[in-house]
C-alpha positions as CSV (number, residue, x, y, z in Angstrom):
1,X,-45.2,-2.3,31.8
2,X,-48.5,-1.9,32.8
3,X,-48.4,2.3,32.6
4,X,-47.2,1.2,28.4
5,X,-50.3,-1.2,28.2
6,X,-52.5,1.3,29.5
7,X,-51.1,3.9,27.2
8,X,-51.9,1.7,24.2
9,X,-48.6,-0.1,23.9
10,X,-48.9,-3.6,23.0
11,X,-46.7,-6.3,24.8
12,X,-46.5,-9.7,23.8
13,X,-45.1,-11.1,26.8
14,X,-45.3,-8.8,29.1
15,X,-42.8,-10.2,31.6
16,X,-39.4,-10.6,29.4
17,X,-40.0,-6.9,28.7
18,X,-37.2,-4.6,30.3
19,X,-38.0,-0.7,30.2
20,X,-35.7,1.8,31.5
21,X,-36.7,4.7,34.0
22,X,-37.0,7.0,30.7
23,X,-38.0,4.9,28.1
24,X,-40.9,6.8,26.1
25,X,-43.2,5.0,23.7
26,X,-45.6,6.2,21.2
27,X,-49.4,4.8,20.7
28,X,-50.3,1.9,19.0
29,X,-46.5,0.0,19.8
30,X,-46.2,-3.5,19.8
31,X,-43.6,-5.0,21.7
32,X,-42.2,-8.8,21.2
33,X,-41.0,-11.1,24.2
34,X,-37.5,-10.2,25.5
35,X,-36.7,-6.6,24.6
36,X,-34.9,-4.7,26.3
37,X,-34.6,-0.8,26.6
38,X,-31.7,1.0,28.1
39,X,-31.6,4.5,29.0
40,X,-32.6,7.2,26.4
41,X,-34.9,5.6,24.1
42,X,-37.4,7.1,22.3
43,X,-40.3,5.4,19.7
44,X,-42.8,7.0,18.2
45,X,-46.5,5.6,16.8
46,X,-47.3,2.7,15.1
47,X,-43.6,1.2,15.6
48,X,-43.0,-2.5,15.7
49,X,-40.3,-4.3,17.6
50,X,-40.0,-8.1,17.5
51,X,-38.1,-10.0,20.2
52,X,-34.6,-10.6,21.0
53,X,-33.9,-6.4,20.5
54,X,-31.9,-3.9,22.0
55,X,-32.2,-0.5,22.4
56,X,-30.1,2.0,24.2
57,X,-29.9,5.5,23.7
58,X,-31.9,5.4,20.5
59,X,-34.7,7.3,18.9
60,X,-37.6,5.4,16.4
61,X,-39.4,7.3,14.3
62,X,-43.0,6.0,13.7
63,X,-44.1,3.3,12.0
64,X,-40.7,1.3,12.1
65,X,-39.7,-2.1,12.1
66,X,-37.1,-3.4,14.7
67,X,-35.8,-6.7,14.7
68,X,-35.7,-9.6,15.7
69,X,-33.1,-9.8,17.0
70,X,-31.7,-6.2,16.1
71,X,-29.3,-3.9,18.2
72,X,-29.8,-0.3,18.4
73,X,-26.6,1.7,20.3
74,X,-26.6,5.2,21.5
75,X,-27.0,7.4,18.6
76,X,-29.5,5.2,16.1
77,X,-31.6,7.5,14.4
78,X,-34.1,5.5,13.0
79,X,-36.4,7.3,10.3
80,X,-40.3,6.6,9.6
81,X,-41.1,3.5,8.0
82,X,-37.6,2.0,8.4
83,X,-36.6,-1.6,8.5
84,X,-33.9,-2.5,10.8
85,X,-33.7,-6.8,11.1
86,X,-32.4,-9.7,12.4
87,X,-29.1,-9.2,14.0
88,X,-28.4,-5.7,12.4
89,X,-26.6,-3.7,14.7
90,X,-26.7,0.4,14.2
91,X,-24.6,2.8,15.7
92,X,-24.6,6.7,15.9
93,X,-26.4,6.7,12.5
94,X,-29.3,8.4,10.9
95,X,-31.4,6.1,8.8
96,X,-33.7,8.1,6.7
97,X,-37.1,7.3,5.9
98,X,-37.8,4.0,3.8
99,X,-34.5,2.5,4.4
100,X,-34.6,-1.4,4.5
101,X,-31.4,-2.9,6.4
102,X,-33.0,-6.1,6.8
103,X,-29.9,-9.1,7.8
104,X,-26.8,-9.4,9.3
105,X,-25.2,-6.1,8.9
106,X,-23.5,-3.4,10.9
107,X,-24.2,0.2,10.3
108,X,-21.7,2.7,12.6
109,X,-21.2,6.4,12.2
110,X,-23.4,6.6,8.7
111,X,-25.7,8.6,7.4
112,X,-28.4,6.9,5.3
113,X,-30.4,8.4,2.9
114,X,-34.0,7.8,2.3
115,X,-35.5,4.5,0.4
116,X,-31.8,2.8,0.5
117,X,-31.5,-1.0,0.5
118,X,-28.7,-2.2,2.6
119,X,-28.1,-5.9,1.4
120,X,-27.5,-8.8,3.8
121,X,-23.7,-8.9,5.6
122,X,-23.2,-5.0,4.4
123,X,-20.3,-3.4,7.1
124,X,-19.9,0.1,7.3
125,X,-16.1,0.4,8.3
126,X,-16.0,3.3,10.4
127,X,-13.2,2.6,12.8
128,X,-9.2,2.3,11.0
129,X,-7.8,1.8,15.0
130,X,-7.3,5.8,15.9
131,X,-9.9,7.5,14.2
132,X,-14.2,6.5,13.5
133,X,-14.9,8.1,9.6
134,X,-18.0,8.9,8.2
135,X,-20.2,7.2,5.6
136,X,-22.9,8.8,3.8
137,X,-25.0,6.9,1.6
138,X,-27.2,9.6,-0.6
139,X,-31.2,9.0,-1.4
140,X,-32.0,5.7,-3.5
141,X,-28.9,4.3,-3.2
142,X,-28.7,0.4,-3.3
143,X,-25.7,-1.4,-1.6
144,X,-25.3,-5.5,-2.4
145,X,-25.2,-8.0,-0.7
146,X,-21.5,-8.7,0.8
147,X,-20.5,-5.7,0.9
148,X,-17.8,-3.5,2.8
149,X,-17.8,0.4,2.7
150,X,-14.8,2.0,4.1
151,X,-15.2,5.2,5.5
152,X,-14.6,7.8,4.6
153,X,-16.6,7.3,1.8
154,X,-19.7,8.8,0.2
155,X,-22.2,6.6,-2.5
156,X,-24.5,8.5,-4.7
157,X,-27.5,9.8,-5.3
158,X,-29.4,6.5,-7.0
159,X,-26.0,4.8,-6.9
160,X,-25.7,1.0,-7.0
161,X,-22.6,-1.1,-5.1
162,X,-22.1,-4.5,-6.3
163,X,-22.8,-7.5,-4.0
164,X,-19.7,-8.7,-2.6
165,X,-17.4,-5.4,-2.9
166,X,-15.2,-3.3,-1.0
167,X,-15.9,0.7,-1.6
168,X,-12.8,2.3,-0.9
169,X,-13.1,5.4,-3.1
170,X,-16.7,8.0,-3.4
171,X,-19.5,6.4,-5.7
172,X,-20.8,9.0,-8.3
173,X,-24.6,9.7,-8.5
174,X,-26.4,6.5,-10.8
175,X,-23.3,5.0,-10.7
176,X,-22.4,1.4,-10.6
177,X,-19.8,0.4,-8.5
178,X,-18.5,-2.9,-8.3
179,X,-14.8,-3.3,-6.0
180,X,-14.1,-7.1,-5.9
181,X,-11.6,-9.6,-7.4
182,X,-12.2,-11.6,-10.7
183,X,-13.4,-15.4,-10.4
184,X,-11.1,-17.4,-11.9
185,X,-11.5,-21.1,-12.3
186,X,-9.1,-24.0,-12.6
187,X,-10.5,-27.0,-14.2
188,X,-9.7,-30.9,-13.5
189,X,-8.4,-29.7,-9.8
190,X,-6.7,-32.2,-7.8
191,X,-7.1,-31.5,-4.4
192,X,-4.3,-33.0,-2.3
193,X,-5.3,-35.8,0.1
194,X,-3.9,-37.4,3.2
């Protein structure tokens, strides 16, 4: 800990921070209270990460965002300038440059384009019991709130996936896709009572 101040990392709390015997940090880091670094992590300059994270076996390009709260697994590629939040949890993925994954979400064997917004509760479904499939989601691509992509399954160049759906099927270029039952309402409902 002291070797990372001295080198221009910035620790908040010094003493909830948990470096591994490889961990190597860029300048200009700033470190929140209760991070925790397992083997083979590597950030580069200017990166943030805010407490409660956890990193193992993940590179950070410079000038991230991490957490609070966020997990990065062996594997999490983590472009320049990217936003990974609280309680998002990537896996063996490459997030591009610019890509905002910001809440509640799970990213596993994907790879992200650059400047993508990943809304709230998105779930990459990578694993059908036997086999982990591949997501790609392509440059400019903006996934909604809600949603579930089940790989395989590519989205667009520019392509937009409706808050609340489930992608089973490829997503053309500036396409909208929207995968998710009708509401249907039934008025003067009587629910039953006791």
């Amino acid at each position: 800990r002291l070797k990372a101040m001295k080198e221009g990392v910035t620790l908040l709390d010094p003493s909830t921070v948990y470096f591994s015997w490889d961990t190597r940090l860029g300048r200009d880091v700033t470190i929140g209270p209760n991070v925790y670094f397992g083997t083979g992590v590597t950030v580069g300059d200017n990166v943030e990460i805010r407490a409660f994270s956890h990193l193992e076996g993940a590179n950070v390009a410079s000038g991230a965002i991490i957490g609070p709260f966020a997990r990065l697994r062996p594997g999490a590629n983590i472009g320049v300038a990217a936003q990974i939040g609280n309680f998002v949890e990537v896996k063996n993925s490459v997030i591009s440059a610019g890509v905002k994954a910001n809440h509640l979400s799970y990213i596993g064997d994907t790879t992200i384009g650059t400047d993508v917004n990943v809304g709230a509760g998105t779930i990459t479904c990578n694993y059908d019991g036997v086999n982990k499939s591949q997501t790609i989601i392509e440059d400019n691509a903006f996934i909604g709130s809600n949603s579930s992509l089940v790989a395989p399954v590519t989205i667009g160049d520019t392509a937009t996936v409706a808050a609340g759906s489930v992608i089973t099927k490829d997503v053309d270029a500036n396409a909208l896709a929207l995968g998710r039952g009708r509401q249907v309402q039934k008025d003067n409902f009587q629910r039953p009572t006791k």
